[in-house]
C-alpha positions, 0 to 999 in steps of 0.5 A: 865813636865815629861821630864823636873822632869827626867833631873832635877833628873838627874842633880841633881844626876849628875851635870857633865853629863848634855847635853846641850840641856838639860839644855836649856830645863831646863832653858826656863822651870824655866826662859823663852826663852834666852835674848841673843842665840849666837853661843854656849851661852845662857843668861837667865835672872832671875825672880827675882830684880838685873837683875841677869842671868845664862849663859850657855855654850855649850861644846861639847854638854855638858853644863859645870859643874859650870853652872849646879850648878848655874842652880840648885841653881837658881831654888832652889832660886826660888822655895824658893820664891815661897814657901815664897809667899804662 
């Protein structure tokens, strides 16, 4: 959990210098293992109605910028949801 609250940190600080095993970690941490992991993509699916998904992209061990950001505000949404619940 440690690991996982230090990435989070930093990609919050800075969204342009995440890994992109990283956010793979990220995202199996808040959404479960990738429904599609082909090649450089990862397709996460979220835990909420619509079937809406994240798709991450591996660009030269980086993960691209917009996809970070779309990461983060998932988990936000999530975390809103979950606030709401209880």
């Amino acid at each position: 959990m440690k690991d996982i609250e230090i990435i989070w940190k930093r990609m919050n600080r800075n969204p342009g210098n995440v890994r992109f095993r990283e956010i793979c970690k990220i995202c199996e941490y808040y959404f479960g293992p990738p429904r599609i992991k082909k090649g450089s993509h990862r397709v996460y699916k979220m835990p909420w109605p619509g079937d809406p998904r994240v798709n991450i992209q591996n660009f030269k061990g980086m993960a691209k910028i917009y996809q970070v950001k779309q990461v983060l505000k998932a988990i936000e949404k999530m975390e809103n949801r979950n606030d709401s619940e209880e």
